[in-house]
C-alpha positions as CSV (number, residue, x, y, z in Angstrom):
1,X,-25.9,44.3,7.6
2,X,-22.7,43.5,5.5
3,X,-20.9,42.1,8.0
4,X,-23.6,40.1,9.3
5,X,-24.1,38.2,5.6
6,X,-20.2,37.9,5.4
7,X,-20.6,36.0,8.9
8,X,-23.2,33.6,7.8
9,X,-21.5,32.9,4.4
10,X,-18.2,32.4,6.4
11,X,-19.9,29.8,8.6
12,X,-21.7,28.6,6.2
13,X,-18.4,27.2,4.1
14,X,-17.0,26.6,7.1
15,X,-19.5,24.0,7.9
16,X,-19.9,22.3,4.6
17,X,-16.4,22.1,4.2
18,X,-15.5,20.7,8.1
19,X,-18.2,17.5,6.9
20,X,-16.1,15.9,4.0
21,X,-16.1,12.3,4.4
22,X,-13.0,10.7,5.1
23,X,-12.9,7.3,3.7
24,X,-11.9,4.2,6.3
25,X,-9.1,1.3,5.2
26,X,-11.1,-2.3,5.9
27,X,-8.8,-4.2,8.0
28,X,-9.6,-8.1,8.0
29,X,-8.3,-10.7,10.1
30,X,-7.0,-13.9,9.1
31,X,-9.7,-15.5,10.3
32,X,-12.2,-13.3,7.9
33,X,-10.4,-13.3,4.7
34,X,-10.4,-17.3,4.7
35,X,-13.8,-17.0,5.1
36,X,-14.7,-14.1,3.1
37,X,-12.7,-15.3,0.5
38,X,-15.1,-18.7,0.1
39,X,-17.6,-16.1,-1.0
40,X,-15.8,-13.8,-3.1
41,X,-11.9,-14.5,-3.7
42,X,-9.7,-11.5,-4.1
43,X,-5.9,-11.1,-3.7
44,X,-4.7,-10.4,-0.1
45,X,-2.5,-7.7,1.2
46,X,-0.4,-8.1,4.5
47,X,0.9,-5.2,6.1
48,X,3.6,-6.7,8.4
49,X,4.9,-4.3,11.1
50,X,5.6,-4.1,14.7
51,X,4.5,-1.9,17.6
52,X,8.3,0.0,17.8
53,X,8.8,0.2,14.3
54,X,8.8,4.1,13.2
55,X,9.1,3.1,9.8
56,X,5.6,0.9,9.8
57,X,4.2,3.7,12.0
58,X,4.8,6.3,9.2
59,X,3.7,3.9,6.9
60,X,-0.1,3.6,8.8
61,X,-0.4,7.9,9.3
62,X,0.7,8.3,5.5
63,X,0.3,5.7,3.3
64,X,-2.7,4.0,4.5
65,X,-4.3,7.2,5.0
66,X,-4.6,8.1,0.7
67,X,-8.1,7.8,-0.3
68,X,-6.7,6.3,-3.6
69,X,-4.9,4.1,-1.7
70,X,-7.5,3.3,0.1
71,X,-10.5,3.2,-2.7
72,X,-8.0,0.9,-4.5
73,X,-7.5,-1.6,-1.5
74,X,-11.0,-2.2,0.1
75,X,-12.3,-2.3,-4.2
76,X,-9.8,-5.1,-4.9
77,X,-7.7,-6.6,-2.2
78,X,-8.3,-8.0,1.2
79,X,-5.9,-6.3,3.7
80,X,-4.7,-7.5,6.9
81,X,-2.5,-5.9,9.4
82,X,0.3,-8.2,10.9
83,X,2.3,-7.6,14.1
84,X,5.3,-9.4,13.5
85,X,5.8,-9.5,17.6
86,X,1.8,-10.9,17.9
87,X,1.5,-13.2,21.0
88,X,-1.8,-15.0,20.3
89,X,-2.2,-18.0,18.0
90,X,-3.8,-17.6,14.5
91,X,-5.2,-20.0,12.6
92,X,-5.0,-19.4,8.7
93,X,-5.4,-22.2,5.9
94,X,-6.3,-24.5,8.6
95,X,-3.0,-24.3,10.8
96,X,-2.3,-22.7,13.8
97,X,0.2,-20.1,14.0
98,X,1.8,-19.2,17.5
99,X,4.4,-16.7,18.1
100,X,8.3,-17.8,19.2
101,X,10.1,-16.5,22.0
102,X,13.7,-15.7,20.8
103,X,15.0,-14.2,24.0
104,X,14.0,-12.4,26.8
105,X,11.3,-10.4,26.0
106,X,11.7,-10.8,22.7
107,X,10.0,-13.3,19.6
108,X,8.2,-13.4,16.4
109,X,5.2,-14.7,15.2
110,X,5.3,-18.0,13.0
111,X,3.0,-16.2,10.5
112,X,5.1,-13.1,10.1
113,X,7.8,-15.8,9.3
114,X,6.2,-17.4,6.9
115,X,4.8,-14.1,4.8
116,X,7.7,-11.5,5.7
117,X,10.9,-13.7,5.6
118,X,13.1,-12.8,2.4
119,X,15.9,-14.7,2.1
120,X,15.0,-15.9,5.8
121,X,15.3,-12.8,7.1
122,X,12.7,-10.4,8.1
123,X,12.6,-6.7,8.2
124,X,9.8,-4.4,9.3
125,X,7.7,-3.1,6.9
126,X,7.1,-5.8,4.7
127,X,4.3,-6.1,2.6
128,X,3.0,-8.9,1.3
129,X,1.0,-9.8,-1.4
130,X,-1.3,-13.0,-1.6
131,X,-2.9,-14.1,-4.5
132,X,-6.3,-15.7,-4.9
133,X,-5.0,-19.1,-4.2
134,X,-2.9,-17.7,-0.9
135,X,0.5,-18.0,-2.9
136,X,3.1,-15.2,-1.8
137,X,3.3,-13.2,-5.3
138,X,5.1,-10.2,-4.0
139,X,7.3,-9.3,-0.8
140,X,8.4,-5.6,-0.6
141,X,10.4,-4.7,2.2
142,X,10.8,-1.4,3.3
143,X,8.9,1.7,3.4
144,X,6.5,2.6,0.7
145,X,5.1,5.9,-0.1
146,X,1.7,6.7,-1.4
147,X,3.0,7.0,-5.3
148,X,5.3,3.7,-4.7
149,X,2.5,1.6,-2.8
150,X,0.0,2.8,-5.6
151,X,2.0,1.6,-8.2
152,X,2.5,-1.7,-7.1
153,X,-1.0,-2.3,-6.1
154,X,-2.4,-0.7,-9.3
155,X,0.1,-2.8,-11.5
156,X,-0.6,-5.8,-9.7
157,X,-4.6,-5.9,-10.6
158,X,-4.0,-5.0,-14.1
């Protein structure tokens, strides 16, 4: 009879604690933001990566997996993923974007240009940070952890 009772309690955590709710990072297009924004403007976040980038990869399975991160960024921000390397046009603010062969095989995005270009240069990851009138107010290059992206987010609304 023991053992039976320590079975059903076992399973019984087990299955309250396997149905915890992960939360979900809202991803917007350009597209959506503009028009979301009409409604209710918020300062925009653009994660700019590309597809081989191990760096922006560790940055999507870590950082933008934090459910503080995450609370903090669909509460306050718009955020848009960016591939730097994106072959299809995009229209934002009312122009059209298109991506830019460099080479064989190779090119980048006008839009990436425009938000992840430092000192014309661009390096992946870069976040950007638009305000509520679409003005760059931040570009961070680099990888950022949970602590570091939190930070800047956090001090950025306050």
């Amino acid at each position: 009879m023991k053992k039976i009772i320590t079975l059903i309690l076992f399973l019984g955590n087990l299955a309250v604690f396997s149905q915890t709710v992960k939360s979900e990072l809202k991803v917007f297009s350009f597209e959506e933001v503009e028009q979301l924004h009409q409604q209710k403007p918020k300062p925009i976040v653009v994660f700019n990566y590309t597809d081989w980038c191990k760096i922006c990869f560790g940055m999507k399975k870590n950082t933008f997996q934090n459910d503080e991160i995450i609370k903090l960024l669909n509460d306050k921000f718009y955020f848009i993923n960016l591939n730097g390397e994106e072959k299809k046009e995009i229209t934002f603010l009312g122009k059209t974007f298109v991506y830019k062969p460099s080479g064989n095989k190779t090119g980048t995005h006008e839009l990436a240009i425009e938000l992840a270009a430092i000192k014309g240069r661009i390096s992946y990851p870069t976040t950007t940070i638009l305000n509520s009138n679409f003005e760059i107010e931040a570009q961070i290059d680099g990888y950022l952890n949970s602590k570091k992206f939190y930070k800047l987010i956090n001090n950025y609304i306050k």
